[in-house]
N, CA and C of each residue as an Amber inpcrd file, in Angstrom:
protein
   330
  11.2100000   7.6620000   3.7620000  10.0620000   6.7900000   3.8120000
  10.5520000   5.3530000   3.9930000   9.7900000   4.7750000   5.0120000
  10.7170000   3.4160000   5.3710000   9.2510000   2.2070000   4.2070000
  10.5580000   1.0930000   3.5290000   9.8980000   0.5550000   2.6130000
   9.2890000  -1.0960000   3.3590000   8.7300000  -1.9240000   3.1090000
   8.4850000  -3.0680000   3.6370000   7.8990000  -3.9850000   2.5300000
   8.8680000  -4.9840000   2.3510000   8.5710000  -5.8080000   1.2360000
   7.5080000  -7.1460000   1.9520000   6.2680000  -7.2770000   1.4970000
   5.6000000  -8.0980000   2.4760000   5.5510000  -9.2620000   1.2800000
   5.8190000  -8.8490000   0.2450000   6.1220000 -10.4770000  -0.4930000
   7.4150000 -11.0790000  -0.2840000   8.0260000 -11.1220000   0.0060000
  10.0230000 -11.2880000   0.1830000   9.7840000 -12.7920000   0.3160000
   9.2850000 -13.3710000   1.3160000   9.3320000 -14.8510000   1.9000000
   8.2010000 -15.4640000   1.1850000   7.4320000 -14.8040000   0.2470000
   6.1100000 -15.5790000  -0.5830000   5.0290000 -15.9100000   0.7270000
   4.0940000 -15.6160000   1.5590000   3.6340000 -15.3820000   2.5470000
   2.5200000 -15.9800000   1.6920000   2.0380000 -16.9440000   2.2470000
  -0.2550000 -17.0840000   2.2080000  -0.1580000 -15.6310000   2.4140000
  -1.6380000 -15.9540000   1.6980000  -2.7750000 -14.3020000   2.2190000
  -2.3590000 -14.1800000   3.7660000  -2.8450000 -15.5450000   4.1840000
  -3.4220000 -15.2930000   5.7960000  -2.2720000 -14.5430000   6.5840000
  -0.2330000 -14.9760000   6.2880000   0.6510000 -14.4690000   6.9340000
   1.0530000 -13.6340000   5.9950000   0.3410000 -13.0480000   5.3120000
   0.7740000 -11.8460000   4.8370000  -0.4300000 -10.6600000   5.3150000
  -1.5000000 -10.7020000   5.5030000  -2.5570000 -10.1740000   6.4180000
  -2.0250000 -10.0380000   7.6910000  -1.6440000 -10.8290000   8.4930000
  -0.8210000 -10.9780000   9.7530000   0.4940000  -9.6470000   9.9280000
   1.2120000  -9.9040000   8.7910000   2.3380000  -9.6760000   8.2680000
   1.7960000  -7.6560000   8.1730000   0.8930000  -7.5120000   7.5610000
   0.1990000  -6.0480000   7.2710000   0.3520000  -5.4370000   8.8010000
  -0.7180000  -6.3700000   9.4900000  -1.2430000  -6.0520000  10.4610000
  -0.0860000  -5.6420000  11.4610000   1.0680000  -5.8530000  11.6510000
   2.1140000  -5.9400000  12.5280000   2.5320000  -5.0380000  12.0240000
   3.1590000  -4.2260000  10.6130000   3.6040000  -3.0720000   9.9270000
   2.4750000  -2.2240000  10.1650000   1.3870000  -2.4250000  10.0190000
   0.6520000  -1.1720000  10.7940000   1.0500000  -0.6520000  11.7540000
   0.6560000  -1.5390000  12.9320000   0.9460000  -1.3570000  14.2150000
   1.9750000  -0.6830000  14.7650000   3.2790000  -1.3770000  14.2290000
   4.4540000  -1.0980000  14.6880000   5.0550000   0.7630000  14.6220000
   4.2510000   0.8770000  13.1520000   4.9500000   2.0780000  11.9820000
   3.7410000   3.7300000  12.2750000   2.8150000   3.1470000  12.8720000
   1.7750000   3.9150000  12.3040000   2.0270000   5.6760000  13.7180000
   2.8410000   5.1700000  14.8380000   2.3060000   6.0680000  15.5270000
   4.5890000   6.9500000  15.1980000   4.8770000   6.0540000  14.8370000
   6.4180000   6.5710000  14.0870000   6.5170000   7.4270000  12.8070000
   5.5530000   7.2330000  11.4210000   5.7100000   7.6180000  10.0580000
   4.5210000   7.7990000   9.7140000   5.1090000   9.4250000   8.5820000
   3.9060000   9.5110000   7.9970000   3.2670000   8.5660000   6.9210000
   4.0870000   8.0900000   6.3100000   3.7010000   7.2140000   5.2360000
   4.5330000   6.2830000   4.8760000   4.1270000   4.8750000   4.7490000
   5.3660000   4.1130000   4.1750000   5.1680000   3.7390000   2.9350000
   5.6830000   2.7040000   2.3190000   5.9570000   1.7090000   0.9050000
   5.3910000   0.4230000   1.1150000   4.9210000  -0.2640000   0.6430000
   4.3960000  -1.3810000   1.0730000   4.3610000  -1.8250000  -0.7130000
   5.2050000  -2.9840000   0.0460000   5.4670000  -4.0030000  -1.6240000
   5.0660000  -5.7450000  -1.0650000   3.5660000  -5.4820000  -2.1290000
   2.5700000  -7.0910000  -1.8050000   3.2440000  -7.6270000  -3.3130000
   3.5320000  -6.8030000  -4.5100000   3.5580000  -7.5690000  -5.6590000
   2.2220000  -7.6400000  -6.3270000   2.3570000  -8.4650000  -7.7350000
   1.0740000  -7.8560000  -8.4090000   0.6980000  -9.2470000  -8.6240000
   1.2290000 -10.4830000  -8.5150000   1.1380000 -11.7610000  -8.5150000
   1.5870000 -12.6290000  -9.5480000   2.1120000 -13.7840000  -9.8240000
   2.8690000 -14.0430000 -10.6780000   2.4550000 -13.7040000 -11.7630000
   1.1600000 -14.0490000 -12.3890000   0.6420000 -13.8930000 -13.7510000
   0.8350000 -12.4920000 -13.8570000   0.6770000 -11.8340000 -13.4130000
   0.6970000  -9.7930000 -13.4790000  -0.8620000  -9.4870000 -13.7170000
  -1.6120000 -10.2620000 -13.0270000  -2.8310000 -10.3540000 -13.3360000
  -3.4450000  -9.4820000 -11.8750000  -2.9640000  -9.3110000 -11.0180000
  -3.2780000  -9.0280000  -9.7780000  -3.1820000 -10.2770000  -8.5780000
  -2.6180000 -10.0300000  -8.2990000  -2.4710000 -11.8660000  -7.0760000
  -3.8000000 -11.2610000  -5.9960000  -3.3330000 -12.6460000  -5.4300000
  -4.2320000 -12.4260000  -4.2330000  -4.1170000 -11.3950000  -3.3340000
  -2.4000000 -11.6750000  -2.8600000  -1.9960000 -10.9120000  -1.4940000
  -2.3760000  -9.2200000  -2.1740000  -2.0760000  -8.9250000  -3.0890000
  -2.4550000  -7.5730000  -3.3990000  -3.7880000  -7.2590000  -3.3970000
  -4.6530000  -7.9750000  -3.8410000  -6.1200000  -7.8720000  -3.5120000
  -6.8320000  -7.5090000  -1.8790000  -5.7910000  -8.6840000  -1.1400000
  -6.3850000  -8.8340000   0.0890000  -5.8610000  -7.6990000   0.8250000
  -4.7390000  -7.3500000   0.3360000  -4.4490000  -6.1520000   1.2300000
  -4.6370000  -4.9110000   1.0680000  -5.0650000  -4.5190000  -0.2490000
  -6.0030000  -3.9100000  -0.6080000  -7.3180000  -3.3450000  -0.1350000
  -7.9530000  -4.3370000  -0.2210000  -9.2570000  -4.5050000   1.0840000
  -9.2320000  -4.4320000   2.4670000  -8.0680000  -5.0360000   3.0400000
  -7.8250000  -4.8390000   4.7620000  -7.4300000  -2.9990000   4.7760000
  -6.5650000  -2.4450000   3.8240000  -6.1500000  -1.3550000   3.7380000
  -7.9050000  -0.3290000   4.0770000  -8.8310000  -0.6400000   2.8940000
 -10.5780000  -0.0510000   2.7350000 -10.3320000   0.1270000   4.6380000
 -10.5980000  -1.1970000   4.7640000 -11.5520000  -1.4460000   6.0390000
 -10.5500000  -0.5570000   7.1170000  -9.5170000  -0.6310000   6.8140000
  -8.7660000   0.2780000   7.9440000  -8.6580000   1.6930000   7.7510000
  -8.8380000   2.2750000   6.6100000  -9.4690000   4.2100000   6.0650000
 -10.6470000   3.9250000   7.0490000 -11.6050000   3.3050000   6.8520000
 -13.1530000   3.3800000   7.2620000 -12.9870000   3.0790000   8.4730000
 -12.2680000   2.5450000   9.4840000 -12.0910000   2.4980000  10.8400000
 -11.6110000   3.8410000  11.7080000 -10.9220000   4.1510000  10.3610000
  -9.8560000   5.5730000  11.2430000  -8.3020000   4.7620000  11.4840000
  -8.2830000   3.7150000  11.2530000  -6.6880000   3.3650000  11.6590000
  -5.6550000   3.8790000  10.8770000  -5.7850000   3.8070000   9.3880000
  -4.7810000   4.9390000   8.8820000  -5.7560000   5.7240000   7.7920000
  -5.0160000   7.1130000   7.6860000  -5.6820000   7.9540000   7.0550000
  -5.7730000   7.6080000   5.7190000  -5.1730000   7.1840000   5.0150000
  -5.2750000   6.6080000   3.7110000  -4.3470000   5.7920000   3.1920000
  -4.8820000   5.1040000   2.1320000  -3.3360000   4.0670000   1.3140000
  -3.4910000   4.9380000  -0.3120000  -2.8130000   4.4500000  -1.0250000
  -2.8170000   4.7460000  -2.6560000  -2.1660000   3.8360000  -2.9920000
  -2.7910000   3.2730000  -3.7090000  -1.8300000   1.7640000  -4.4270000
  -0.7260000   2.4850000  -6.1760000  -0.1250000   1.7320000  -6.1730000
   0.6700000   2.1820000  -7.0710000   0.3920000   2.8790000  -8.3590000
  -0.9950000   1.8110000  -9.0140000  -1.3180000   1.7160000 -10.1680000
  -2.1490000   3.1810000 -10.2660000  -2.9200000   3.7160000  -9.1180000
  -3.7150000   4.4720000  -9.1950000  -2.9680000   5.8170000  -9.7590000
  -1.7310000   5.9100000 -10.0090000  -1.0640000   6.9880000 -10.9140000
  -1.1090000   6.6610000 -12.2120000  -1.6890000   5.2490000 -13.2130000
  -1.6660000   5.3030000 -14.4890000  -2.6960000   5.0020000 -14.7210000
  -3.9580000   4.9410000 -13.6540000  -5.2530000   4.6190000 -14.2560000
  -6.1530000   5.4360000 -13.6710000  -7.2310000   5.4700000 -13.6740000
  -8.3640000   6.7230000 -13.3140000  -8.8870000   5.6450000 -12.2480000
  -8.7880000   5.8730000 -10.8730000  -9.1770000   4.4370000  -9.9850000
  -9.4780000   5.3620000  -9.0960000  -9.9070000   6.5410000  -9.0870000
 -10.5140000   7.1750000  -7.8210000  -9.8450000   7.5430000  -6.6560000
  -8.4010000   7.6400000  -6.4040000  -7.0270000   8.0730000  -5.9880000
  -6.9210000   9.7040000  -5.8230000  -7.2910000  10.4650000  -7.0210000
  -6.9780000  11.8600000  -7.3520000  -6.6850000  12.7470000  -6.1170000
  -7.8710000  12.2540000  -5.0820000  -7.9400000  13.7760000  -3.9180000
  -6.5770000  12.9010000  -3.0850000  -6.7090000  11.6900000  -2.9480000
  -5.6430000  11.2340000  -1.9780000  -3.9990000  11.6790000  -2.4830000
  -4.0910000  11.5260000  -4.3290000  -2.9520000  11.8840000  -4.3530000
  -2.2130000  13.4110000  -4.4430000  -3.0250000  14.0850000  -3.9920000
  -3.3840000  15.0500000  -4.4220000  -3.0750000  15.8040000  -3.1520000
  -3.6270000  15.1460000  -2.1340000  -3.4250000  15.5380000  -0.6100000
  -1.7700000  15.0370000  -0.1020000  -1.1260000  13.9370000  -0.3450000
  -0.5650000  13.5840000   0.3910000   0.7140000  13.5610000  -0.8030000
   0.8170000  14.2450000  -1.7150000   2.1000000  14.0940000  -2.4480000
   3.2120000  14.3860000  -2.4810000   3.4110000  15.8680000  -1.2780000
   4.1540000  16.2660000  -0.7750000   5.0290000  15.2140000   0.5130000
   4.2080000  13.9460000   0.1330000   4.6370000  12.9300000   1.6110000
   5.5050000  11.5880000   0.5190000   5.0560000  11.6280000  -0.8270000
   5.3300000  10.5280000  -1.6830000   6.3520000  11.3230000  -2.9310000
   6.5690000  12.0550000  -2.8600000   6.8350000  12.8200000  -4.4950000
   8.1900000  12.1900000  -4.7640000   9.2910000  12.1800000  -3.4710000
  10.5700000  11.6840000  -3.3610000  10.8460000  10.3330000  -4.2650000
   9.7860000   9.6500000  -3.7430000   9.9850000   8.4800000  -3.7070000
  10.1350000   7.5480000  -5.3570000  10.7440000   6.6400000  -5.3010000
  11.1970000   5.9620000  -6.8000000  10.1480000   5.4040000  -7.4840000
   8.7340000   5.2880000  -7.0420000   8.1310000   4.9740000  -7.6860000
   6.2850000   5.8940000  -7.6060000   6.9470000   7.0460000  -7.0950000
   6.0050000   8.1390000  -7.6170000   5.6540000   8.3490000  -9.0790000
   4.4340000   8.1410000  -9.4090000   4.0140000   8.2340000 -10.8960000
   4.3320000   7.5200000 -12.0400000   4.3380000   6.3720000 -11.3560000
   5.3210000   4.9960000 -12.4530000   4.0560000   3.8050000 -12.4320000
   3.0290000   4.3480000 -11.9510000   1.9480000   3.2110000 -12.0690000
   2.6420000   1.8260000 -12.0400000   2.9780000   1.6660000 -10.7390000
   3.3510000   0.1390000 -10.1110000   2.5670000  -0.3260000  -9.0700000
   1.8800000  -1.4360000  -9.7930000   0.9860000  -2.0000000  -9.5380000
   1.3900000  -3.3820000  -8.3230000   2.4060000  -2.7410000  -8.0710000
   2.9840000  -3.6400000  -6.7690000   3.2190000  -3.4470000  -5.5160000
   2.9320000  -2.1140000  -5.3650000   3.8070000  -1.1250000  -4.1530000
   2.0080000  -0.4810000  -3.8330000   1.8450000  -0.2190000  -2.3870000
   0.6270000   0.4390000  -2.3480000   1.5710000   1.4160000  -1.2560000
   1.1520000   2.6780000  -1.1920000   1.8220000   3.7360000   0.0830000
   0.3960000   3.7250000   0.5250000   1.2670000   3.8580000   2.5090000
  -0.2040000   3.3430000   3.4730000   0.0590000   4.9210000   4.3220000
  -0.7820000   5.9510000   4.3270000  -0.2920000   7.6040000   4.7720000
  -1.2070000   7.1530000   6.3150000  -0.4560000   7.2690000   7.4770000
  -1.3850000   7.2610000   8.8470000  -1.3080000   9.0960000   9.2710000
């Protein structure tokens, strides 16, 4: 699973939206699923960039552009995840932060 740290350089929303949008693109017709690390924001409160990409993630399930995301956390909290993780775990199970409710990492499954 190829990983992509989209906080690394501290990015605005706006070039980190940008920043999404180009890892879509690039990854989506190559992998089944990647790693995607926005971070949870300094306070650990939820930042922005995780919010916003969050939401661009919605709008792109509901387009058809990728088949689903699962954000990290949705393994330690009841957030409505279950069928996704449920479907696609055989694509995430490997991975180091399967079932560690990290609220920093969202996996984006095309």
């Amino acid at each position: 699973m190829k990983v992509f740290n989209l906080e690394r350089d501290l990015p605005t929303v706006s070039e980190a939206g940008k920043k999404l949008a180009q890892i879509i693109r690039e990854n989506k017709s190559n992998e089944k699923v990647i790693k995607l690390i926005h971070g949870y924001g300094s306070s650990g409160v939820g930042g922005k960039i995780k919010i916003s990409v969050q939401k661009s993630l919605r709008k792109r399930v509901n387009s058809g552009e990728i088949k689903a995301y699962i954000p990290g956390e949705a393994f330690s909290s009841l957030f409505g995840f279950d069928e996704q993780i449920n479907k696609y775990k055989d694509l995430i199970r490997n991975d180091s932060d399967y079932k560690k409710g990290n609220d920093g990492i969202t996996y984006i499954v095309f």
